[in-house]
Every structure is written in structure tokens, then in C-alpha cells.
C-alpha positions in Angstrom: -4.4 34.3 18.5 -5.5 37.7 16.6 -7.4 38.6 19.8 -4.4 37.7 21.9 -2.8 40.3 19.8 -4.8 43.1 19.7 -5.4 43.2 23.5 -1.0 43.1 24.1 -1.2 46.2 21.7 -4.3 47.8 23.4 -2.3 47.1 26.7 0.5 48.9 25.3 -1.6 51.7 24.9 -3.0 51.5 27.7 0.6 51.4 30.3 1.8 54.8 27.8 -1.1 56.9 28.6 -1.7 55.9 32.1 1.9 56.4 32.8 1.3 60.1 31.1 -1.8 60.6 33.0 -1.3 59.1 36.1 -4.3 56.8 35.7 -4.3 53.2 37.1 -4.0 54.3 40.6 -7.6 55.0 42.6 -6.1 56.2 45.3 -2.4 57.6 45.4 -2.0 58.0 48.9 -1.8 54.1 49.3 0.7 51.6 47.4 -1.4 48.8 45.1 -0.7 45.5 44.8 -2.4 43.0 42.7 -3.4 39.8 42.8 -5.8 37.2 40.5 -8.4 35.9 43.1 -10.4 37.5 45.6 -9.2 35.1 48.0 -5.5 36.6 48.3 -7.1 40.0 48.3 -8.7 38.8 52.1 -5.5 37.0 53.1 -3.3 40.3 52.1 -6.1 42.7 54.0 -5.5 40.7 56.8 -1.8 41.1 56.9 -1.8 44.9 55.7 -5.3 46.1 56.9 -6.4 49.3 55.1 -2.4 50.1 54.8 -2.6 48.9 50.7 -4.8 49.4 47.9 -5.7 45.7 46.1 -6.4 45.2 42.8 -8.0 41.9 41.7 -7.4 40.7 38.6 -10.6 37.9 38.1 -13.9 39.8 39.0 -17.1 38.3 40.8 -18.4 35.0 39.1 -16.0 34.7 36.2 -14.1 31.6 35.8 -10.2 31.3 35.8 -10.0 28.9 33.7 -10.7 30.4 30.3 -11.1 34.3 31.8 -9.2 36.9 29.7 -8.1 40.1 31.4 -8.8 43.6 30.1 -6.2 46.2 29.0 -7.7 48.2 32.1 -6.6 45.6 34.6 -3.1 45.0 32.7 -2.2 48.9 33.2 -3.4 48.6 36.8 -1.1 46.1 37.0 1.9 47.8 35.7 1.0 50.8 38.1 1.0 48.0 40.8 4.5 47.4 43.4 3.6 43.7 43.5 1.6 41.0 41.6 0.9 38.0 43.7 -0.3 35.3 40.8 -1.7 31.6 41.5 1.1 30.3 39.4 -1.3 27.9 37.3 -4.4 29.3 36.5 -5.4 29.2 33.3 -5.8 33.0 32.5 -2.2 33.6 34.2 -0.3 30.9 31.9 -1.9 33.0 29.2 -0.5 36.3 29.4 1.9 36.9 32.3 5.2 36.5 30.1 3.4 39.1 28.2 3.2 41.3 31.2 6.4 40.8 32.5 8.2 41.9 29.8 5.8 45.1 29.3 6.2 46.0 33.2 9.4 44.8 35.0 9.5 47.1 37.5 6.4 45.1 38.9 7.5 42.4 41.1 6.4 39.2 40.5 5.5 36.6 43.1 3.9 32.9 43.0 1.6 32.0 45.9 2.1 28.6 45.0 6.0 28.6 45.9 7.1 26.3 49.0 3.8 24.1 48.6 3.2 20.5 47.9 1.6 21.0 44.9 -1.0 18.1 43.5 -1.4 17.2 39.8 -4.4 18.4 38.3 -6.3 15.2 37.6 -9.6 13.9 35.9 -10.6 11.6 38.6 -9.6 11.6 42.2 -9.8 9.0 44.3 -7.7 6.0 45.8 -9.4 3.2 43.5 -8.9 5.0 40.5 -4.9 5.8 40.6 -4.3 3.5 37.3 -7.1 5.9 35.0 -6.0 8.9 36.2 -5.1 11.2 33.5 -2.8 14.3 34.3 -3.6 17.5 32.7 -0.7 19.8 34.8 -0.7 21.7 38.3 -4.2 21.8 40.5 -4.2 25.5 41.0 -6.9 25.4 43.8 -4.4 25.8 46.2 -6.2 28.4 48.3 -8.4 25.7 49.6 -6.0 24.6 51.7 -5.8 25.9 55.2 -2.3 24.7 55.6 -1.4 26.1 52.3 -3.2 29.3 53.2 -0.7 29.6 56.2 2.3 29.3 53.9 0.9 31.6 51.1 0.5 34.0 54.0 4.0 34.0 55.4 5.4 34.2 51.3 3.1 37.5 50.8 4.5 39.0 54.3 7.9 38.8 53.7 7.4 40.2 50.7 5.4 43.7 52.0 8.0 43.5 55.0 10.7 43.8 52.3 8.9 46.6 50.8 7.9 48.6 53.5 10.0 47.8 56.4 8.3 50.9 58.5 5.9 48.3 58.4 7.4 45.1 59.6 5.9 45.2 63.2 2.0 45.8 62.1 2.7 43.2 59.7 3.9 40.6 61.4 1.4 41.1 64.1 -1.6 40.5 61.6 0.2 37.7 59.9 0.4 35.6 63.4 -3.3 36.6 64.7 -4.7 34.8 61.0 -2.8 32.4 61.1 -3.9 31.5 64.3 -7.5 31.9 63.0 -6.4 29.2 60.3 -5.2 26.9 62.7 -8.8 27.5 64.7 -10.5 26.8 61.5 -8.1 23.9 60.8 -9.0 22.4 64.1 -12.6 23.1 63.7 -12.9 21.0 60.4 -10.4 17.9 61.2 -13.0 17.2 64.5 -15.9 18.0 62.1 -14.7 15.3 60.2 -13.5 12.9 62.9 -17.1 11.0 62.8 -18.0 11.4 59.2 -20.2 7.9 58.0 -18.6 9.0 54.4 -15.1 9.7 53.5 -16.1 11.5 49.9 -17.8 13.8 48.2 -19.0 14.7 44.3 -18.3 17.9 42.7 -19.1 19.3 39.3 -15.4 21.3 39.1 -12.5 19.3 41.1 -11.3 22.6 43.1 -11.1 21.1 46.0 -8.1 18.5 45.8 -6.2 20.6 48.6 -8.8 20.8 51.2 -9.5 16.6 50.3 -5.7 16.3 50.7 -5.9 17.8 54.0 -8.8 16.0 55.5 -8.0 12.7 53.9 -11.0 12.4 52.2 -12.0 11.6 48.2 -12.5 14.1 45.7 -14.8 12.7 42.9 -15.2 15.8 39.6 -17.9 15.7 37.2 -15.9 17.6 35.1 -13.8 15.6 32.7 -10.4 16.8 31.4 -12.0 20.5 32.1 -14.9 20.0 29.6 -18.6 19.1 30.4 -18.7 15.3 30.8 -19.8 13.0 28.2 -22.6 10.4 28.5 -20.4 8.0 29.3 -18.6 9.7 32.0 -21.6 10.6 33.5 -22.8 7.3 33.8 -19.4 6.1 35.4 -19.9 9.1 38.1 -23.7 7.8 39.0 -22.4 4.5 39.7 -19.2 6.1 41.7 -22.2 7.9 43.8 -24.1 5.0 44.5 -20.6 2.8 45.7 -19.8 5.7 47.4 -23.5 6.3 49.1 -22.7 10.2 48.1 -26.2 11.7 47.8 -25.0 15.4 47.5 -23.9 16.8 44.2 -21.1 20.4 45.0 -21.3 22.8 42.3 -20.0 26.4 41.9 -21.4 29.5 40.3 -19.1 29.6 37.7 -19.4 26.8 36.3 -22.3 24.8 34.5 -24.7 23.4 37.0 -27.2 21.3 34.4 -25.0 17.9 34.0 -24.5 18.5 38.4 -28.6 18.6 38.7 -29.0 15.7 36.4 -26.8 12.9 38.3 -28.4 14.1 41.8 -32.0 13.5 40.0 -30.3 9.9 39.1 -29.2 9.1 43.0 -32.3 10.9 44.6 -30.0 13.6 45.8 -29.4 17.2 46.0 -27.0 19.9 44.7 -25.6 22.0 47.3 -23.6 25.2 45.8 -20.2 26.2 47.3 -18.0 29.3 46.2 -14.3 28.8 46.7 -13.4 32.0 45.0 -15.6 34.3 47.7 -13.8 37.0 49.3 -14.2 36.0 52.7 -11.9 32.8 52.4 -12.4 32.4 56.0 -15.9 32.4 56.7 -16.5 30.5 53.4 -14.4 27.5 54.2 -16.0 27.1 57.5 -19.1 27.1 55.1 -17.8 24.6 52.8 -17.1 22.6 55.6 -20.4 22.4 57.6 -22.1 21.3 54.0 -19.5 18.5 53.6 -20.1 17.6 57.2 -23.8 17.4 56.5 -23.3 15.8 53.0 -21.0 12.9 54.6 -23.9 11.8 57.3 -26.3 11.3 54.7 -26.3 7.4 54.8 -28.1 5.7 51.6 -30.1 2.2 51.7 -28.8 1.6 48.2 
């Protein structure tokens, strides 16, 4: 709570001298925006080009979950015309009321409105609807190509409002990636078409959307965000086994250890995905070819 504190003072600091200084801004000549994940950085460069400066709010690596910004980033914020937020990442429910009130001239905009949004769960999976404990909003919604196409259309009208000189560049960028989403949407669903398995094993549960989409299982290590317990670990080896998953998906940010250890149970692997990389586009297509090559591994347990 104290360090809460400090930092909304240090942030007040912060938005009076940059205001008096004109600091916040790298380069004046363009307007900023900001946004929390690299992801929406790519999906608003494809829409705007080099027309916009981003700001990202979560650098390289760090996790979202328990991530505090720094008074820097809040006063680039508040220099910023727009701040397109997750809506329900942990470091956003922390602080953005905070923000708001410090910097209304900022306009604020959720990436998640319009979407079918999935409850953020312990346990996914079709036989274990009765356990499941609900802990809020999945945020992951960027790993969803559909979702990605709506997000997309949300940010657009919003620049277009903005900076209607703009409108016809805009548009035309918006409707050449989305039609790149629906290639990579295509691409994945006849990936998938012949899979042996129907579900995969993850150490973080970021990928409920993309599962969602491709009617498949999402099975996380992770239980009620914390590192699983003896017991939980247990019940995941024998979900591996009944599942004949032999490939463990774990992300940088996170721990990997309690990951390695059930694959060393099943005689798997680990295979390492990043759903927060930049290039949202090229990574998916990555994520997908290791799913693809994780579901054809057949078992003789």
C-alpha cells in the first residue's frame, strides 16, 4: 500500500514537470498513443504505419500479472492522445483509476469491449466444468485471431475519430490485416483438422481464446495464479497421461521448474511459446505449428 502511494505521488511529480518541460514525448512531430502489451503496439502499426509514436506500457519479459509501472511510463501516458488498456490485466486493475483521474484529457479505451469474454479459470477442460473455480476475466484475449479482428476495428475507429485526414490510409491498413488474420485463421483451423489430440498442457493458462477458437482443451499448471502444489501437480500428470499430452507449453515470464518436472514424469518435453512477442502475427503461426506437432505425438501409455 505505502509503495502504491509513493509512486501516485512520484507520478504527480512526474506529469508537473514534464508538462513544464515538454518531456514525455520522443518525438513531437508524431501523436503517441499508448498501450499495455506489445501485441497492440503491432496491431496499431499495422493500422497507422509509422504515422503514430507507441508507447508500451509492460516492457520485454515482465509479467502482467503482478508488473508495476514506473512514474516514467505514467507521464508518458498522460502526454499520450489515447491509452488502449487490456481491460483485465492485473497491473491495469491496479492503477488505472489512479490515472484517469490524474490525466483526463487522455482517452481511455478497452480492447476487450464487443468480445465474448471467458472467465478466468483454474482448470480448463470439458470434464472438469463442476471443479472449476473462477478467479474473474481471462485477459489473454489477444490470442484470439477473431478477437484480434474486433480489437482491430475498436482501435481504428478510434484513430479515424482522431485524425480524420487519416481515415482512408487507415481503413486501408485495417482491411489488408485483417485479411492476413483471416489467412492465419484459415491456416490454423486446417492445421488442426487432423490433430490425433484435441489438448494441450501449459504452465500459465493464456491461451483460453485461441482453445476457444479451435475447439480444443486448455489444461494450466498454474493453479489459482500461484505455482501448483504437490497435489495439483500430481492431478495434472495424470490429466497428461489420459490425455496422451507429452508436450509441456511454458512462457518466459513465468516459472518454468514445476513445467520441466511433469514432462520428466510423462517422458515429455517443454516447448516455450511467447504470447506477449511483438510480432503477434508471426508468433501465432508459431504457436500453432508447435501445437500442431505437440497434438500428433501419440503415447503407448
Amino acid at each position: 500500500m505505502r509503495k502504491n502511494i509513493t509512486l501516485f505521488f512520484m507520478f504527480l511529480v512526474f506529469v508537473v514537470t514534464g508538462f513544464a518541460n515538454g518531456d514525455g514525448k520522443k518525438d513531437s512531430k508524431k501523436p503517441v498513443v499508448t498501450v499495455s502489451i506489445l501485441p497492440q503496439k503491432f496491431f496499431i502499426e499495422q493500422i497507422a504505419g509509422d504515422f503514430l509514436q507507441v508507447n508500451v506500457i509492460l516492457p520485454p519479459g515482465s509479467s502482467p500479472e503482478d508488473f508495476e509501472p514506473t512514474s516514467k511510463q505514467m507521464t508518458e501516458l498522460s502526454n499520450s492522445s489515447y491509452y488502449f488498456y487490456i481491460g483485465h490485466l492485473g497491473f491495469e486493475k491496479t492503477w488505472i483509476k489512479k490515472v484517469t483521474a490524474i490525466a483526463p484529457k487522455v482517452k481511455y479505451i478497452s480492447c476487450s469491449k464487443g468480445l465474448d469474454l471467458l472467465e478466468d479459470e483454474c482448470t480448463h477442460g470439458e470434464n472438469h466444468a463442476k471443479n472449476k473455480q473462477v478467479h474473474g476475466t481471462d485477459p489473454h484475449i489477444w490470442t484470439s485471431p477473431e478477437n484480434v479482428k474486433t480489437m482491430s476495428r475498436t482501435i481504428c475507429a478510434e484513430l479515424v475519430k482522431s485524425y480524420p485526414s487519416q481515415k482512408v490510409v487507415f481503413e486501408k491498413n485495417l482491411n489488408a490485416f485483417i485479411s492476413k488474420i483471416d489467412t492465419l485463421d484459415n491456416h490454423i483451423r486446417f492445421m488442426f483438422n487432423d490433430s490425433i489430440s484435441k489438448a494441450f498442457m501449459i504452465f500459465h493458462p493464456a491461451m483460453a481464446y485461441f482453445a476457444r477458437d479451435y475447439h480444443i482443451e486448455q489444461y494450466g499448471i498454474e493453479f489459482e495464479g500461484k505455482s501448483p502444489s504437490t497435489a495439483h501437480m500430481k492431478k495434472m500428470v495424470d490429466i497428461a497421461r489420459a490425455k496422451k499430452i507429452k508436450t509441456i507449453f511454458i512462457q518466459s515470464q513465468f516459472e518454468t521448474a514445476k513445467a520441466q518436472s511433469i514432462a520428466r514424469e510423462i517422458g515429455g518435453n517443454v516447448e516455450a511459446i511467447d504470447p506477449l512477442a511483438e510480432n503477434w502475427l508471426g508468433e501465432m503461426y508459431s504457436i500453432a505449428a508447435k501445437m500442431k506437432k505437440a497434438m500428433h505425438i501419440v503415447t503407448n501409455e
